[in-house]
C-alpha positions as CSV (number, residue, x, y, z in Angstrom):
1,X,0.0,0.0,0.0
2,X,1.4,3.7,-0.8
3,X,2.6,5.2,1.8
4,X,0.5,8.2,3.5
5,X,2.4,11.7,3.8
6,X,1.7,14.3,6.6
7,X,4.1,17.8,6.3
8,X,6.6,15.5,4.6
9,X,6.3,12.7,7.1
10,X,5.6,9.4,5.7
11,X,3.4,6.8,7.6
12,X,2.9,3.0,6.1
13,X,-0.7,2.6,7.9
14,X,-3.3,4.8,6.6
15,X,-5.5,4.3,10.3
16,X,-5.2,6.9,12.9
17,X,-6.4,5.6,16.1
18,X,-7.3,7.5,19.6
19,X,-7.0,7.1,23.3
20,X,-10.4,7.3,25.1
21,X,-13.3,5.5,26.2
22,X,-11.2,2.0,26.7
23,X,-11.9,0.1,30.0
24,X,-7.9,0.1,30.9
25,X,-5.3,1.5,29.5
26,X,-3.2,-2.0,29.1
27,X,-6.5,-2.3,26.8
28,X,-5.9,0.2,24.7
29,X,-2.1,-0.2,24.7
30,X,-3.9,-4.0,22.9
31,X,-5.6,-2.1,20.7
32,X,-3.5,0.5,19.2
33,X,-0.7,-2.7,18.6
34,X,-3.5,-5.1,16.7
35,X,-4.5,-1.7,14.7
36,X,-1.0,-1.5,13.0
37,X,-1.3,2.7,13.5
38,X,1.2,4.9,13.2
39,X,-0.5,7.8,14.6
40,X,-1.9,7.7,17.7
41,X,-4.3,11.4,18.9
42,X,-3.9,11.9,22.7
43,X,-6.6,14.4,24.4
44,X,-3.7,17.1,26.2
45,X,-6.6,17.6,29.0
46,X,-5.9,13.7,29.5
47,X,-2.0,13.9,30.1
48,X,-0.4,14.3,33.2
49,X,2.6,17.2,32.1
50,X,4.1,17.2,35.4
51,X,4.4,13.2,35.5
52,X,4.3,12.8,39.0
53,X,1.4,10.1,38.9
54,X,0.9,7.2,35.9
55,X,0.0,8.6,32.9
56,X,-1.7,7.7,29.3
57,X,1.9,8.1,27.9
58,X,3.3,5.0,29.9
59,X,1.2,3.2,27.6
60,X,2.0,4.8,24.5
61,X,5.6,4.1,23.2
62,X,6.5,7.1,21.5
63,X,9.4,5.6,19.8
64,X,6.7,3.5,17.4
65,X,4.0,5.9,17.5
66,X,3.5,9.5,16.1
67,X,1.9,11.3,19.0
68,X,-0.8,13.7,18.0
69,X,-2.2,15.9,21.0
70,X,-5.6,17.1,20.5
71,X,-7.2,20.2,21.7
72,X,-10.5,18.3,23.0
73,X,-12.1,20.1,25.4
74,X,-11.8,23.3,23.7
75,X,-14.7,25.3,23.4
76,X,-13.4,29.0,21.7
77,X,-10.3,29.6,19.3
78,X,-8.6,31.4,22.3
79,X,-8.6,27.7,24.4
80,X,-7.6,25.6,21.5
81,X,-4.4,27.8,21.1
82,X,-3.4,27.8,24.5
83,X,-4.1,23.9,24.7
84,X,-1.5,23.7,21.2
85,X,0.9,26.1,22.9
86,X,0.8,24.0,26.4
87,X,1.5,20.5,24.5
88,X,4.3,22.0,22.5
89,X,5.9,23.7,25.5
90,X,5.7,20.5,27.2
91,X,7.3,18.5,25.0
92,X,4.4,17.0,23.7
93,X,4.7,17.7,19.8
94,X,4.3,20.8,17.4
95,X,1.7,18.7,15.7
96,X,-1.8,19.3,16.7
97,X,-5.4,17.6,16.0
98,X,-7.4,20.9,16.3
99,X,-10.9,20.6,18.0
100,X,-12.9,23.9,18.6
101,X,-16.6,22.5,19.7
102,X,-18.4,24.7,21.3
103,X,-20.5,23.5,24.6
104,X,-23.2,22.8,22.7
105,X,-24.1,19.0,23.3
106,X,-23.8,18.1,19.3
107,X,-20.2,18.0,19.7
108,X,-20.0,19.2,15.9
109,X,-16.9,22.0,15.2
110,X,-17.3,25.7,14.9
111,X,-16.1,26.4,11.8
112,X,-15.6,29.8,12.2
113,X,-13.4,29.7,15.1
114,X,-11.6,26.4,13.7
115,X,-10.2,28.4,10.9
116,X,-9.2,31.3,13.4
117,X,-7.1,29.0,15.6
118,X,-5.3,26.8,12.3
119,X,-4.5,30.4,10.8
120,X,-3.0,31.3,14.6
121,X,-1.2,28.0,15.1
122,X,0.0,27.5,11.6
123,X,2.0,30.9,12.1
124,X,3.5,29.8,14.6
125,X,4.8,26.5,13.1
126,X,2.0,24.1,14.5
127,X,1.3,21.2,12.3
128,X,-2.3,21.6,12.1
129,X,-4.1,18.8,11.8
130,X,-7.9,20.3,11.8
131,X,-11.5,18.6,12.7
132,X,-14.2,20.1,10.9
133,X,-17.4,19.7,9.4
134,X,-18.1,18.3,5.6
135,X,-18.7,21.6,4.2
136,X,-16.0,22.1,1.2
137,X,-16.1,25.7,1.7
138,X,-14.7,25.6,5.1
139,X,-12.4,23.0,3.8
140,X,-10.6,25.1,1.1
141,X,-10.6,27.6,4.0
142,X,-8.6,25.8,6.3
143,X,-6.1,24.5,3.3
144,X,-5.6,28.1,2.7
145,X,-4.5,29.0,6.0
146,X,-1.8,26.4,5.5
147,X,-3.7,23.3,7.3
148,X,-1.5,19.7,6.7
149,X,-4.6,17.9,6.6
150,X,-8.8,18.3,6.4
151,X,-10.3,16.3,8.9
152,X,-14.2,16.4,7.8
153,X,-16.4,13.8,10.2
154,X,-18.6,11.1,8.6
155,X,-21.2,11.9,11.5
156,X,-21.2,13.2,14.4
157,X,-18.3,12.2,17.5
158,X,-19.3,8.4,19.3
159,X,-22.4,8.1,17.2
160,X,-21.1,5.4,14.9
161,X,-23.5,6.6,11.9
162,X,-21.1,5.9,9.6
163,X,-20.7,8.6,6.4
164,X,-24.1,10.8,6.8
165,X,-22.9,11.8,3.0
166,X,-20.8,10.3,0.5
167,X,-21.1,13.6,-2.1
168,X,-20.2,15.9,0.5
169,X,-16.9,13.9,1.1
170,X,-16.1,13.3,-2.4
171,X,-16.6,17.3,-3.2
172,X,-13.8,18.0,0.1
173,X,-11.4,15.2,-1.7
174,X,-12.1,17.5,-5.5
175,X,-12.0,20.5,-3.6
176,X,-8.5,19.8,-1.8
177,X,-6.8,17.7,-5.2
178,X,-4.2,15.8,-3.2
179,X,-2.9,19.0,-2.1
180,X,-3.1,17.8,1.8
181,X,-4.1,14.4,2.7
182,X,-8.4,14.1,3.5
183,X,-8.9,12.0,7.1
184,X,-12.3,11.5,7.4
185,X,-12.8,12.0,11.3
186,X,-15.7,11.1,13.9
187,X,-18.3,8.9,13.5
188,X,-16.9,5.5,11.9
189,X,-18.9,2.4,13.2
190,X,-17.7,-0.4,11.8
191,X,-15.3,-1.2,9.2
192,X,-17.5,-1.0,6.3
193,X,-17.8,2.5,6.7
194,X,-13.8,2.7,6.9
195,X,-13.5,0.8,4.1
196,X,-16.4,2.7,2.7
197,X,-14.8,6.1,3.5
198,X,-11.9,5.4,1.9
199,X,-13.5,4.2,-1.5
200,X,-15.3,7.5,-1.5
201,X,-11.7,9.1,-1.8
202,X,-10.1,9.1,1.6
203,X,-6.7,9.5,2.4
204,X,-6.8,8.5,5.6
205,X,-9.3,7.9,8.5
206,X,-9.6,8.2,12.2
207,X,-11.3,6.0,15.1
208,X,-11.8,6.0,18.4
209,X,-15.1,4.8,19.7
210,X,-15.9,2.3,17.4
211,X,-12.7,0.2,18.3
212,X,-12.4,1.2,22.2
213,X,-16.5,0.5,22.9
214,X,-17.1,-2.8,20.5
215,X,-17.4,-6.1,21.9
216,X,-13.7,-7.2,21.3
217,X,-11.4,-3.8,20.8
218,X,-8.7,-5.7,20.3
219,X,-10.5,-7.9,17.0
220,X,-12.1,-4.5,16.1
221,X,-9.0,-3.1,15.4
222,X,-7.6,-5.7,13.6
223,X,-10.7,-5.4,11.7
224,X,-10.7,-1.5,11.1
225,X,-7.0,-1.7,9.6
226,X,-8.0,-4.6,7.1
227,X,-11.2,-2.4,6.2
228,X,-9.0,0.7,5.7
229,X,-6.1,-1.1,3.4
230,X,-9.3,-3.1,1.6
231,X,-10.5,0.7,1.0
232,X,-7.6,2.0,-0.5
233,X,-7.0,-0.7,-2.7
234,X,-10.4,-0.4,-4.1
235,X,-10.2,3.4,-4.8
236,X,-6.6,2.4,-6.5
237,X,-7.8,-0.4,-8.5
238,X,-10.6,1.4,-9.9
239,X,-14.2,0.5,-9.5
240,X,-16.7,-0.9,-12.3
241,X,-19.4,2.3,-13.7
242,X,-22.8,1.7,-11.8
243,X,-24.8,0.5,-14.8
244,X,-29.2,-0.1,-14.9
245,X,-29.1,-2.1,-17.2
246,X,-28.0,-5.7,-16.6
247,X,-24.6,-7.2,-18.2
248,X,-24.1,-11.4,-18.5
249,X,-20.6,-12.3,-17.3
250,X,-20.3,-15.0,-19.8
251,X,-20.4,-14.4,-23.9
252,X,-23.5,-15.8,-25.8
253,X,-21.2,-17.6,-28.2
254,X,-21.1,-21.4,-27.4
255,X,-24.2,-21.4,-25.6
256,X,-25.9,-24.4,-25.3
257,X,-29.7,-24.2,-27.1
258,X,-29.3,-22.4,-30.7
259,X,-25.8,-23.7,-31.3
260,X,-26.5,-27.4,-30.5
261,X,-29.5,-27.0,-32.9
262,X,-27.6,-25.4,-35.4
263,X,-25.0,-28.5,-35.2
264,X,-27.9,-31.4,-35.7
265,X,-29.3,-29.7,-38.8
């Protein structure tokens, strides 16, 4: 599978994976290993900076993942910079997953103050990796403002809806033209819509909940990285035109019926 490239970085698994909601960390440590991700997103509200107690990062080795610090948690353009600022002074990474939601119980992005905060952080060399909503307009928006990614959600954050709308998706994947790799973000189920996500024209895609809360995390994550290199092999191979009319796999010529009456006269 080709390789996925972030700000010049190059990853070999095209499945992000997040840290919440498991029932242990040893759990999750499970999980992110059986996914095969590279990049792993870690809520900065969720690490302990001053590591005086146990914290996610004993779980995480960072010398096989990519940390990616979120800003979850954020409700305004002025928190989500701080939160980037804090991570990076810390030590965390210059790469952030931006998330401005305001407190609003859909968890769905502000646009508006989404592209304030990338335009902020990318001047001040953040790698801004942004969550935002399927709308292609704020998507051109944020890749002129220098983002490294778009990060549109299929649905809305733990609802497992899968893609709410394929022609939204495949306008943000016109719209950016491989400029910047398109992770489709947030609301992921199962791994038909991973796979189906990708097919659509995905670059990449992101889950949490629907590994960390099924059944068998571990098997679900197995499952979501099969799903996401099935995907991509799809979109590269090329799929068959939809057609309404139907089309016989087999030729007419040597069919039994006219041709064996054609031989006895």
């Amino acid at each position: 599978m080709d390789q996925l490239t972030i700000a010049g970085k190059s990853f070999r698994s095209r499945l992000m994976v997040g840290t919440g909601k498991y029932a242990s960390l040893p759990q999750m440590r499970e999980a992110l290993m059986a996914s095969g991700a590279e990049i792993v997103t870690v809520a900065v509200r969720r690490v302990n900076l001053d590591a005086r107690e146990e914290s996610i990062l004993s779980y995480i080795d960072l010398h096989q993942y990519t940390l990616l610090p979120n800003t979850a948690g954020c409700h305004t353009a002025e928190e989500a910079i701080r939160t980037a600022r804090l991570a990076r002074a810390a030590g965390l990474s210059n790469w952030v997953k931006l998330e401005v939601i305001p407190n609003d119980g859909t968890l769905l992005p502000d646009p508006i103050a989404t592209v304030e905060a990338a335009e902020q952080l990318v001047k001040e060399g953040f790698v801004v990796l942004p969550y935002t909503t399927d709308d292609h307009t704020v998507a051109r928006r944020l890749l002129d403002v220098g983002c490294a990614t778009i990060m549109p959600f299929a649905s809305a954050i733990g609802t497992g809806q899968g893609l709410q709308s394929l022609e939204r998706i495949a306008r943000i994947v016109d719209v950016v033209a491989r400029r910047v790799p398109v992770v489709v973000d947030a609301g992921i189920g199962a791994p038909s819509d991973a796979a189906l996500a990708m097919e659509t024209g995905a670059d990449a895609v992101l889950v949490n909940t629907a590994i960390a809360k099924a059944g068998d995390p571990i098997a679900m994550a197995r499952a979501m990285a099969m799903a996401v290199e099935a995907g991509w092999l799809a979109r590269q191979a090329g799929r068959i035109p939809r057609s309404a009319v139907a089309s016989p796999s087999s030729p007419e010529v040597g069919r039994i019926g006219a041709d064996a009456t054609a031989v006895q006269s």
